[in-house]
C-alpha positions in Angstrom: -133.3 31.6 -1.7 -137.1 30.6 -2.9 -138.6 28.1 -0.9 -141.9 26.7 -2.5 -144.6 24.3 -1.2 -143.3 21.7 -3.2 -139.8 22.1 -1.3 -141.1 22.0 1.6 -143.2 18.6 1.8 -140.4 17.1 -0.2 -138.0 18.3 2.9 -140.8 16.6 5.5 -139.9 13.1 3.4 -136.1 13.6 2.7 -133.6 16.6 4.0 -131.3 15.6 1.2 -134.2 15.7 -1.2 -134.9 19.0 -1.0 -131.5 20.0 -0.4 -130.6 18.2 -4.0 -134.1 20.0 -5.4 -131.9 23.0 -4.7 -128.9 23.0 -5.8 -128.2 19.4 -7.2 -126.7 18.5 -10.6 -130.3 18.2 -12.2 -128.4 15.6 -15.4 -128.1 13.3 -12.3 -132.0 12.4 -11.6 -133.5 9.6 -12.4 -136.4 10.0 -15.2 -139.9 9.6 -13.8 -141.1 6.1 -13.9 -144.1 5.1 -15.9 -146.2 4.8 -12.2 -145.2 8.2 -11.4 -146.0 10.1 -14.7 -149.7 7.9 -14.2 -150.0 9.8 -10.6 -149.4 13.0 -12.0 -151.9 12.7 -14.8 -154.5 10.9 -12.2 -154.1 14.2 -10.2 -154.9 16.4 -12.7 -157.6 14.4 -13.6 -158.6 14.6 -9.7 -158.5 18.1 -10.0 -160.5 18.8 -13.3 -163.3 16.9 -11.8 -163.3 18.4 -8.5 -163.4 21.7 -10.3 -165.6 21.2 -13.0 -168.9 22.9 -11.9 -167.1 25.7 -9.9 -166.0 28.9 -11.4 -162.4 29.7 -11.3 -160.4 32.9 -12.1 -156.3 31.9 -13.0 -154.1 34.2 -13.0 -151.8 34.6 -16.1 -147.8 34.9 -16.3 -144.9 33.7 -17.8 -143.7 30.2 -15.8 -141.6 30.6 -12.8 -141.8 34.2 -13.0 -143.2 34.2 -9.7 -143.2 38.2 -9.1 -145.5 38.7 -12.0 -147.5 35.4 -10.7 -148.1 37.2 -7.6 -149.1 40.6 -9.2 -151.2 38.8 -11.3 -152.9 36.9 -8.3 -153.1 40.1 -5.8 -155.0 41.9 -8.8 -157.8 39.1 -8.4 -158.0 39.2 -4.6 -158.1 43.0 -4.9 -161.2 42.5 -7.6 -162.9 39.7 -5.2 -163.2 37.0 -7.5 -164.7 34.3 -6.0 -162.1 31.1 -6.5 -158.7 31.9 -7.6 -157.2 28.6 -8.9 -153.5 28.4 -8.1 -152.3 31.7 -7.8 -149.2 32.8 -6.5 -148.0 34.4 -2.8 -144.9 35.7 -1.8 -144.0 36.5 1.6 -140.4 37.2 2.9 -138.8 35.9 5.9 -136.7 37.5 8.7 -133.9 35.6 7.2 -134.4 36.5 3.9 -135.7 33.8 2.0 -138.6 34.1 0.2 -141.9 31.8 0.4 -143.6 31.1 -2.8 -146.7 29.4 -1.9 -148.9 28.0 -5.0 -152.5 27.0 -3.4 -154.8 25.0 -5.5 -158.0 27.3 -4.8 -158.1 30.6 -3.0 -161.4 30.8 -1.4 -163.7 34.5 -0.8 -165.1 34.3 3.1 -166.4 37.1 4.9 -163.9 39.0 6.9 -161.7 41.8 7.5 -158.5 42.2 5.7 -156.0 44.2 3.1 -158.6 44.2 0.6 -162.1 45.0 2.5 -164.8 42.8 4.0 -163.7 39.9 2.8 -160.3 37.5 3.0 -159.5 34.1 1.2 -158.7 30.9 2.7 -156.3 28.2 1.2 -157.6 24.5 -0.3 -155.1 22.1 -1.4 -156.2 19.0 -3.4 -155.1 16.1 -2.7 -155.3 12.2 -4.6 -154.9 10.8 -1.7 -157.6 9.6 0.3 -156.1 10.7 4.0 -155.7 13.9 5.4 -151.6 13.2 5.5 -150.0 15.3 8.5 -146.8 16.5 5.5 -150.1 17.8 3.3 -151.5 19.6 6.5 -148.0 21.5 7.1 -148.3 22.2 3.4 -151.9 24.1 3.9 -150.5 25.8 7.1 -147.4 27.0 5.0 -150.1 28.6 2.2 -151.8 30.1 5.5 -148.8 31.5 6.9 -148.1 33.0 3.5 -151.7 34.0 2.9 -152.0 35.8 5.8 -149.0 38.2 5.2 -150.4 39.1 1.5 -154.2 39.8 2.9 -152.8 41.1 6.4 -155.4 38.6 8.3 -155.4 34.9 9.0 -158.7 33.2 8.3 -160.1 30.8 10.9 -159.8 27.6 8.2 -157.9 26.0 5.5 -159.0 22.8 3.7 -157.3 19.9 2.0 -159.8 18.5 -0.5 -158.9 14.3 -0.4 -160.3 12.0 -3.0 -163.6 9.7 -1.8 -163.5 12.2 1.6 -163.9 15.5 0.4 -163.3 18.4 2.2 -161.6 18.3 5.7 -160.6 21.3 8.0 -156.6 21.9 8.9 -156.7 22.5 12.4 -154.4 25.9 12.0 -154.1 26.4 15.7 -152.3 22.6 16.0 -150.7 22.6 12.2 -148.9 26.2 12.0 -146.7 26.0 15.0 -145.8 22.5 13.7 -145.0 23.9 10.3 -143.2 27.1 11.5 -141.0 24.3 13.5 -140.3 22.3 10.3 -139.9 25.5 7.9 -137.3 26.7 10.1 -135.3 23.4 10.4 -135.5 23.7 6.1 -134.4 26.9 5.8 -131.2 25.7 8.0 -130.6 22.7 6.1 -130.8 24.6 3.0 -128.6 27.2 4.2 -125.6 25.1 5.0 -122.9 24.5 1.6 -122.8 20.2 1.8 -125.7 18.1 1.1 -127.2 15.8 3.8 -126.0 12.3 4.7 -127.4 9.8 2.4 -129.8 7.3 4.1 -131.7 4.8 2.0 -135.3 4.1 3.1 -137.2 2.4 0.3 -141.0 3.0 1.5 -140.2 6.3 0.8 -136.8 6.2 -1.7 -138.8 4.8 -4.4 -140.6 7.3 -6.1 -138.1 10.0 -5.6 -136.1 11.1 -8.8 -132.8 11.1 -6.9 -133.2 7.2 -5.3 -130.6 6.3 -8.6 -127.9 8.6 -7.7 -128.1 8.0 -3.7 -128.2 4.7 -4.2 -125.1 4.6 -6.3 -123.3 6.3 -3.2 -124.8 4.2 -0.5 -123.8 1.1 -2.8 -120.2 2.6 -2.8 -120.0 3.5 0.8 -121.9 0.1 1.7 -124.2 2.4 4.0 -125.9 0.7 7.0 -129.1 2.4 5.7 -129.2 -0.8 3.0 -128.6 -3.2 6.1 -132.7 -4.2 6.8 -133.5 -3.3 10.6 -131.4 0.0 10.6 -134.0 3.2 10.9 -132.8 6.7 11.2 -133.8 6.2 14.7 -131.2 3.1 15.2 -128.8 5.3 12.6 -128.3 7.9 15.0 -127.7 5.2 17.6 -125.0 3.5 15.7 -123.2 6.5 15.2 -123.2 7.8 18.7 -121.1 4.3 19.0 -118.7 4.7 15.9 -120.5 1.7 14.3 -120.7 3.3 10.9 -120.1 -0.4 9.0 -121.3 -3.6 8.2 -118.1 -5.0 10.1 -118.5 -3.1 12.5 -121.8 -4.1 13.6 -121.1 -7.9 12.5 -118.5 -8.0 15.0 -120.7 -6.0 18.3 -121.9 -7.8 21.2 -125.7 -7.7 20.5 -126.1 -7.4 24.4 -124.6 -3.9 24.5 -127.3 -2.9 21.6 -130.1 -4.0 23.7 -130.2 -1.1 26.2 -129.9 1.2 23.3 -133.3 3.5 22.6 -135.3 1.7 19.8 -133.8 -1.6 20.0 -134.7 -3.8 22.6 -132.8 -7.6 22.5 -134.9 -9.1 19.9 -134.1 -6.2 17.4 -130.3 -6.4 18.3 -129.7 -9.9 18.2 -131.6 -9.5 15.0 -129.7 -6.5 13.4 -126.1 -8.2 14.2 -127.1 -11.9 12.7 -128.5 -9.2 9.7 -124.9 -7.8 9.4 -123.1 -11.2 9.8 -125.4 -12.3 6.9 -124.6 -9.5 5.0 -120.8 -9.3 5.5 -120.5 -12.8 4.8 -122.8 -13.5 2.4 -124.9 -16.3 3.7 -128.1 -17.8 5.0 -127.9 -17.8 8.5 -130.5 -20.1 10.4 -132.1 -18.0 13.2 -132.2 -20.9 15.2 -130.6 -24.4 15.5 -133.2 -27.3 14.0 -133.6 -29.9 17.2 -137.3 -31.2 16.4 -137.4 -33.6 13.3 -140.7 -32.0 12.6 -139.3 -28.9 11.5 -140.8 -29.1 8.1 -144.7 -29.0 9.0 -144.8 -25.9 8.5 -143.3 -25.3 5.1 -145.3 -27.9 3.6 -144.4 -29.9 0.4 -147.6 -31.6 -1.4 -147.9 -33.9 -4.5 -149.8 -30.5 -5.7 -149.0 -26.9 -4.6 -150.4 -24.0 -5.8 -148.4 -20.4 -5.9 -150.7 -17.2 -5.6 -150.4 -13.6 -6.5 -152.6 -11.0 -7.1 -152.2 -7.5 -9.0 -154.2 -4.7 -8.0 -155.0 -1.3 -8.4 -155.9 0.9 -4.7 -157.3 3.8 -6.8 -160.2 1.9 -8.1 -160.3 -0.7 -5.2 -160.1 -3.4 -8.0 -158.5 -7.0 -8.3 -157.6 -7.2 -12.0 -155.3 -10.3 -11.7 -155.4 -13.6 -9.9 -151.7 -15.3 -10.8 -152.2 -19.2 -9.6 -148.6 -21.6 -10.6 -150.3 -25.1 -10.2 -147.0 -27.3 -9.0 -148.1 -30.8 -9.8 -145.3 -33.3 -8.9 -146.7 -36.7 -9.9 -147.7 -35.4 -13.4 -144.0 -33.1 -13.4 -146.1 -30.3 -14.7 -145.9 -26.7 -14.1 -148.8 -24.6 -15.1 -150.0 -20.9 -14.9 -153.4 -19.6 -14.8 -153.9 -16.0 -15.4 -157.6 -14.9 -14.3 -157.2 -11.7 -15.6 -160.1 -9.4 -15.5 -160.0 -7.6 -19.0 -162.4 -5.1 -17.7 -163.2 -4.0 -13.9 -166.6 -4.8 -14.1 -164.7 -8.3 -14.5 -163.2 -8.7 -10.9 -166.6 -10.9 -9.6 -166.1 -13.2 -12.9 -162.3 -14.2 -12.3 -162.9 -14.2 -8.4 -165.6 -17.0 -9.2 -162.5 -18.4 -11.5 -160.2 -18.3 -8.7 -162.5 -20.5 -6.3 -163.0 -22.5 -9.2 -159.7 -23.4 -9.6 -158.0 -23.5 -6.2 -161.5 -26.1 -5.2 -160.0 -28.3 -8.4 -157.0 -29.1 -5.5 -158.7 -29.5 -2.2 -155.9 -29.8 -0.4 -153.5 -28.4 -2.3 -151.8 -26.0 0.0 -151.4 -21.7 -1.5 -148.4 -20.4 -1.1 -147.9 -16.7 -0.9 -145.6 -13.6 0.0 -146.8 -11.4 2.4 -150.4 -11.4 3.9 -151.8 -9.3 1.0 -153.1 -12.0 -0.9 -154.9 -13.6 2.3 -156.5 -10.5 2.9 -157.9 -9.6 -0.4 -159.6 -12.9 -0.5 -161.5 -12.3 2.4 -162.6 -9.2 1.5 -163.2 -10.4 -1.6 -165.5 -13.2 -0.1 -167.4 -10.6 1.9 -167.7 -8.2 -0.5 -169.4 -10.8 -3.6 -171.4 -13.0 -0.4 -169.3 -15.6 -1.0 -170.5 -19.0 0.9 -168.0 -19.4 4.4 -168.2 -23.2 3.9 -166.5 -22.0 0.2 -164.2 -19.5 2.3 -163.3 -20.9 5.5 -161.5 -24.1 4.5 -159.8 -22.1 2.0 -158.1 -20.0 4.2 -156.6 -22.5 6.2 -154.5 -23.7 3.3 -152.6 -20.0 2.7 -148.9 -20.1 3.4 -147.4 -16.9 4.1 -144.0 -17.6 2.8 -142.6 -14.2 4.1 -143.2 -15.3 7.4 -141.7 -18.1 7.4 -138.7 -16.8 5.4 -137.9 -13.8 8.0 -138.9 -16.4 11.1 -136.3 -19.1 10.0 -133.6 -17.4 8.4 -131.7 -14.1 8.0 -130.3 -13.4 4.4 -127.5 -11.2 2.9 -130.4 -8.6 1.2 -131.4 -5.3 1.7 -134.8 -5.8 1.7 -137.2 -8.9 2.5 -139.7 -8.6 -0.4 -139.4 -10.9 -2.7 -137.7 -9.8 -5.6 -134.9 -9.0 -3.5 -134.8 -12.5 -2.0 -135.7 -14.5 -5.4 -132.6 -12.3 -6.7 -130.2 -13.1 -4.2 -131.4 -17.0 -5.0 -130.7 -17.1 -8.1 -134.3 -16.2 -10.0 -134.8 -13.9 -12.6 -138.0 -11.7 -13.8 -137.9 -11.6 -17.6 -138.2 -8.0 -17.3 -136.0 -6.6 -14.6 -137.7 -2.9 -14.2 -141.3 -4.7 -14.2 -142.6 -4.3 -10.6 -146.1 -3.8 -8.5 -146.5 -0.2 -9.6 -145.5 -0.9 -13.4 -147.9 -3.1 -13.4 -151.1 -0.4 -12.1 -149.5 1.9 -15.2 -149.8 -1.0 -17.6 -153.2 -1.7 -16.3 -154.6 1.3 -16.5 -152.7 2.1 -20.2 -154.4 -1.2 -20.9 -158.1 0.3 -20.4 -157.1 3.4 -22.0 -155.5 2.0 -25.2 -157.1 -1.5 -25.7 -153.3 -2.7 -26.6 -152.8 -6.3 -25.9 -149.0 -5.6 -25.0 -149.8 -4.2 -22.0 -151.6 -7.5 -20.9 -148.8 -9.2 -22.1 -146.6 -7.6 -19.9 -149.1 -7.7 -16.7 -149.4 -11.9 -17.2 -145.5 -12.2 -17.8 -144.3 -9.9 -14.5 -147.1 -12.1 -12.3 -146.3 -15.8 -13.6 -142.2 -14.5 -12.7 -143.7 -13.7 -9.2 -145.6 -16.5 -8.9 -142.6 -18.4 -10.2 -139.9 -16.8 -7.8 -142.5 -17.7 -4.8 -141.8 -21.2 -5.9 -138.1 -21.1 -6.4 -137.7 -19.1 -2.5 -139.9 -22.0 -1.5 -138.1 -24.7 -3.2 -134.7 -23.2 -1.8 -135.8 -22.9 2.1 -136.8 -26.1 2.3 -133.5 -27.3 0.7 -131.4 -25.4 3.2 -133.5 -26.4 6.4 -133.2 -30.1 5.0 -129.1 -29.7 4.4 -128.6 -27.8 7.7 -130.8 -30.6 9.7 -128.2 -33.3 8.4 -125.5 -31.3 8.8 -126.3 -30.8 12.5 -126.9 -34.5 12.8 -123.4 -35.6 11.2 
């Protein structure tokens, strides 16, 4: 068995990842989305310019021929070239298997080892702008198979991070932990059936097998898709043979309580969750006894419905999505301030204030605190006035909040799309979403094609516009369920 870099950081995010890596049915992947082929290229890109004023030796073979990769690459640390970009290492284990470790840069140092009075030390580089503990086990892994091919271990190995530069693995913390994880892979690897599915979507949804797990924890109706169930909690359910929806639905939330990881709050919540689910309903989280119930979900002759698209790798707000909700006039109307350029974001945040000052007290609703918080950094970063910022902010409404606070809903997930779905709304394109939306951005500055603007201002208005519908539907439901409880 080879077990590459690659393999193993995929392993630190999912066992059944790298397990599937291995020895799945590869007609059965999902193709790379349009967000993921724009990482890959931005980390090339990365790369290039991090390397452009250094000179690099490469070593030549065939792809994947890894034996010739690694004669090719020992030839060059025999010679003492300087930086050696992306060689090849093997090393073999006491099992067996052999590690194929594929640095970035292979550094000369002064020091003792295989080759004379000098050794290498590993650099990985990284897009990211932290120093991610699965990309440290990945520099210990190229140490630990370093050190076997120059017969010495080098005091240092370095990831090199966008923005931060160069920081120092601490080896002597890092390659126990790794030895650890590498030795739980090699067993999962080893064994002849894949690894339970278990759908986690902050870390599902770039992988190129989320389609066909999905597919089977759709089938099995998997409590990993019931929201509040971690692999912590997982484990937990199991240990009591609650392995289903039902089975949860119909638990005494008092007995979860006790549990490790729960706590009351989180098992009274993760039943009413499963009853939700099972029965597809709302569910009120508690009964409505103050007729004031609705101050807080606000309804205004004008409401305005905010969201913004941005992209974290140039720290830029390119789009401010506003739905002006005028009931009097029984209009409906979106502005896009779109920033056609990045040098634009100051204009359109001056358009923004603009607009949202046009309605005084017109209250903003929102999903999530994202929105909230770009503003105000927004309004510190261009000096913007706090007599301009401060009554502002009082007028956000965090519709998320207030969604999860009052009620629990048959979804798997409380964003919004999942939510707006289950309501009823749909997006005009059904595979546009936050990330598709960065590609079509940046394809946008690289093309000068309108389409791609098209497609931004389309997927933001349906945002905007489900944001509206999820309001319009909560306050409908609180309204009914209040006279209900009053017949």
């Amino acid at each position: 068995m080879l077990l590459n870099a690659e393999l193993l950081l995929n392993y630190q995010r999912c066992s059944r990842r790298a397990f599937l890596d291995l020895y799945g049915d590869l007609s059965q992947r999902d193709p790379p989305s349009d967000y993921l082929l724009k990482l890959l290229q931005d980390s090339q890109s990365n790369q290039r310019s991090l390397l452009a004023d250094q000179e690099i030796r490469q070593p030549r073979y065939a792809s994947r021929d890894w034996n010739a990769g690694a004669q090719a690459t020992l030839a060059l640390m025999q010679q003492g070239v300087e930086r050696i970009y992306q060689g090849v290492l093997l090393a073999e284990t006491p099992q067996g298997v052999t590690l194929v470790s594929n640095p970035d840069l292979l550094i000369k140092r002064p020091g003792e080892s295989h080759f004379g009075d000098w050794l290498y030390e590993p650099t990985e580089i990284k897009l990211g702008k932290r120093p991610k503990l699965e990309y440290q086990i990945v520099t210990a892994f190229h140490m630990l198979v370093l050190a076997q091919v120059q017969g010495a271990w080098s005091e240092t190995a370095w990831l090199m991070l966008r923005e931060r530069g160069a920081y120092a693995v601490d080896l002597w913390e890092m390659v126990p932990r790794m030895q650890a994880i590498l030795e739980e892979c090699i067993q999962v690897l080893s064994r002849s059936e894949a690894p339970e599915v278990f759908i986690a979507r902050n870390r599902c949804s770039l992988c190129h097998w989320f389609g066909h797990c999905y597919a089977i924890a759709k089938t099995e109706q998997h409590l990993s898709l019931l929201p509040g169930v971690t692999p912590t909690r997982y484990l937990q359910l199991q240990a009591l043979h609650l392995t289903t929806v039902k089975a949860v639905a119909d638990m005494n939330a008092t007995q979860l309580a006790p549990l490790p990881g729960f706590g009351s709050e989180t098992a009274y919540k993760l039943v009413r969750q499963a009853r939700s689910t099972l029965h597809n309903r709302a569910l009120l989280i508690e009964s409505i006894t103050n007729p004031n119930f609705l101050e807080d979900i606000p309804t205004a002759p004008v409401e305005l419905y905010f969201d913004i698209e941005a992209e974290p790798a140039l720290n830029l707000v390119y789009l401010h999505g506003v739905l002006v909700i005028d009931r009097p006039a029984q209009t409906e109307t979106f502005y896009p301030l779109l920033a056609e350029r990045p040098e634009d974001e100051v204009l359109v945040w001056e358009q923004f204030l603009d607009l949202v000052w046009q309605y005084p007290t017109a209250p903003i609703f929102h999903f999530c605190p994202f929105e909230v918080q770009t503003v105000e950094r927004l309004a510190k970063l261009y000096g913007t006035p706090p007599q301009r910022i401060r009554p502002l902010l009082t007028r956000f409404v965090d519709l998320h909040e207030r969604v999860t606070r009052i009620v629990t809903l048959p979804v798997e997930s409380y964003a919004l799309k999942p939510i707006a779905r289950w309501l009823g709304f749909d997006w005009r394109d059904p595979s546009a979403n936050g990330a598709q939306s960065i590609y079509w951005y940046a394809q946008w500055l690289s093309t000068g094609d309108r389409t791609y603007l098209d497609a931004i201002l389309t997927y933001n208005e349906d945002d905007c516009r489900a944001t509206y519908h999820a309001k319009d539907w909560l306050v409908n439901f609180l309204q009914e369920t209040y006279q209900a409880e009053l017949a």
